[in-house]
N, C-alpha and C positions, 0 to 999 in steps of 0.2 A: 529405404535403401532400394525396392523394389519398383520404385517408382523413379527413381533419379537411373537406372541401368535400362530401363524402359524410354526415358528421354535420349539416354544414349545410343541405345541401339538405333532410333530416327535417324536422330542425327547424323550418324555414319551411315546410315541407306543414303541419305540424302547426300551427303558427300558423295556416292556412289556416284549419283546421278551428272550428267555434262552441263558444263558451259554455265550459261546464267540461268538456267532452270536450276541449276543446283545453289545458286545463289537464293535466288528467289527462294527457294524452298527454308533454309538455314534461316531467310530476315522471319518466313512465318513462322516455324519451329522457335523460335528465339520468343516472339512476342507469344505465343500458347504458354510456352515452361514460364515466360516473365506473370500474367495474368494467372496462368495455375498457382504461380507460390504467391502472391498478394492474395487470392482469394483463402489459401490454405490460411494463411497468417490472419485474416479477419474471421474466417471461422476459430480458429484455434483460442482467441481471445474471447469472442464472442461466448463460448462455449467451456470458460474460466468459471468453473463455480466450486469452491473449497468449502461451500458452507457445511458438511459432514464432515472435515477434517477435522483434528484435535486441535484446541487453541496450540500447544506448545508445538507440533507439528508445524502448524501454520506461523507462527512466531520463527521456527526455525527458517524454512522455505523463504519468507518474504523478508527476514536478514540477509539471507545468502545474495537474493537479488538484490535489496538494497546496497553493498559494499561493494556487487558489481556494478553499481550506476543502472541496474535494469529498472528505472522507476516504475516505469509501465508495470511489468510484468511483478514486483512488490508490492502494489496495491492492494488486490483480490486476499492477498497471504496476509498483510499487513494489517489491514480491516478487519478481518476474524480475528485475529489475534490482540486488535487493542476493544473489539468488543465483548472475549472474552476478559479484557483486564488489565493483560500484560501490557506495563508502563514503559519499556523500551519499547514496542511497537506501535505504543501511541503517539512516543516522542518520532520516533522515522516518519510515520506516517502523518503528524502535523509538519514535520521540516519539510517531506513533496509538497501539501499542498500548500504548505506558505509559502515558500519560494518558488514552488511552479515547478520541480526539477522533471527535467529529461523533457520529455512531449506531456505532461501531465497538467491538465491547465491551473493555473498560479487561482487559490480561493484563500487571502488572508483569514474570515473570518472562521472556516471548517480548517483550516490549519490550527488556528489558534482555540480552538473546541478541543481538538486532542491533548495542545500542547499544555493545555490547562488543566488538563482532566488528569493528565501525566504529575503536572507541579502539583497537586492536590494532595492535601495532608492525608497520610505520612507519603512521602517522597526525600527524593535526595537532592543535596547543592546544587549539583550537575542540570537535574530537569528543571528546577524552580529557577535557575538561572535563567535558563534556553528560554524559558517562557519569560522572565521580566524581561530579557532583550529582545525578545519578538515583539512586545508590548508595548517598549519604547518607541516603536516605531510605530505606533497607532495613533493618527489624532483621537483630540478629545472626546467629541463627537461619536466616536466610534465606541468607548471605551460600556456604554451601559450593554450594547448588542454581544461585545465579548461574553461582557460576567454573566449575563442569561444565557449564552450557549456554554460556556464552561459548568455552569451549574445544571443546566441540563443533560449535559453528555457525562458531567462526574457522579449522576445521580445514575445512571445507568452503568457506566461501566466504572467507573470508580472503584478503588480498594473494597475489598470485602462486598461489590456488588452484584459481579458476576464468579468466576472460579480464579482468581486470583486475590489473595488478599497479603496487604502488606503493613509492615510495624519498622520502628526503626528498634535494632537491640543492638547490644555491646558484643563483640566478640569474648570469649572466655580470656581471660587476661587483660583487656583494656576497657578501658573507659568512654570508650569513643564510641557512640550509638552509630551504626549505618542501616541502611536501608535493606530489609530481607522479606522476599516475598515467597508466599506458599503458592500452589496452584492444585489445585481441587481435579484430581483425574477423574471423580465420578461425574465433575458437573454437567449435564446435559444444556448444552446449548439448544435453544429454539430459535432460527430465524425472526425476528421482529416486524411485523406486517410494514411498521412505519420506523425508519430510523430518525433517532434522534434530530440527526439534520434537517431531516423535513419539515421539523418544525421553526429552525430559524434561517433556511435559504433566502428568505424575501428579504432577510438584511445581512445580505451581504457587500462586502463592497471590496473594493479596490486603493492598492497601496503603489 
């Protein structure tokens, strides 16, 4: 706020000023405050790190932005949150990168690492769906580089493997098993020197 009243006070000195000097001055004032807030917005992302935050924290955070269309800015939130476990923010965070949404660049096969890791027993209709129609769309070719990154990324964050574990059970009164998951407040998150991904980015490919 203190900085946006500071561009304004310029900017009406410089109206002060006559003629096209004062022109002149508003086209350089305009391109300063233009340049000042691109630089502020690349540091601000730049300097995005939520790895201390609590998974459900972060699960909260990086829904909010996901339902506002902020893809960018869901990422960082979205990431902690499905490598703590939680199977909704593994499903958001393979729908950005398999579809590419917002400015996020489109990586089918780290989309389809989540989205499978999400449909991975126990899961519910909903996710194991989303992943066989993401699936449908993969040649054949493609299909063994899937199953070794789904089983690698399900063996890390999967059910019961970080602070998130889930079972499918009946509600009291029916029959109908659905999907219920716990999440572990003590679990101590540790940063992972090397992500999961790093180990199958050389096959990835393009849909």
């Amino acid at each position: 706020m203190n900085t946006v009243a500071t561009y304004m006070g310029i900017v009406m000195k410089a109206i002060d000023n006559d003629g096209k000097s004062a022109m002149r001055s508003l086209v350089r004032i305009a391109g300063v405050i233009v340049a000042s807030l691109c630089l502020m917005s690349v540091f601000a992302q730049d300097d995005t790190d939520v790895s201390s935050m609590a998974g459900h924290k972060a699960n909260e955070e990086g829904t909010k932005h996901y339902k506002a269309k902020e893809y960018e800015a869901a990422v960082p939130y979205l990431q902690l949150a499905a490598e703590w476990g939680f199977k909704d923010a593994q499903v958001r965070l393979g729908q950005i990168y398999f579809k590419g949404l917002g400015s996020v660049e489109k990586n089918p096969l780290r989309g389809l690492a989540w989205l499978g890791t999400a449909a991975s027993k126990p899961s519910s209709a909903s996710y194991t769906g989303i992943y066989e129609r993401a699936m449908a769309q993969v040649p054949e070719e493609n299909h063994a580089a899937v199953e070794r990154a789904v089983a690698s990324f399900t063996q890390r964050y999967g059910s019961g493997e970080a602070a998130v574990t889930c079972r499918m059970k009946a509600p009291l009164g029916s029959n109908l098993a659905q999907l219920s998951c716990d999440y572990d407040s003590k679990y101590a998150y540790v940063k992972p020197m090397q992500s999961a991904w790093d180990e199958h980015s050389s096959s990835a490919f393009a849909l």
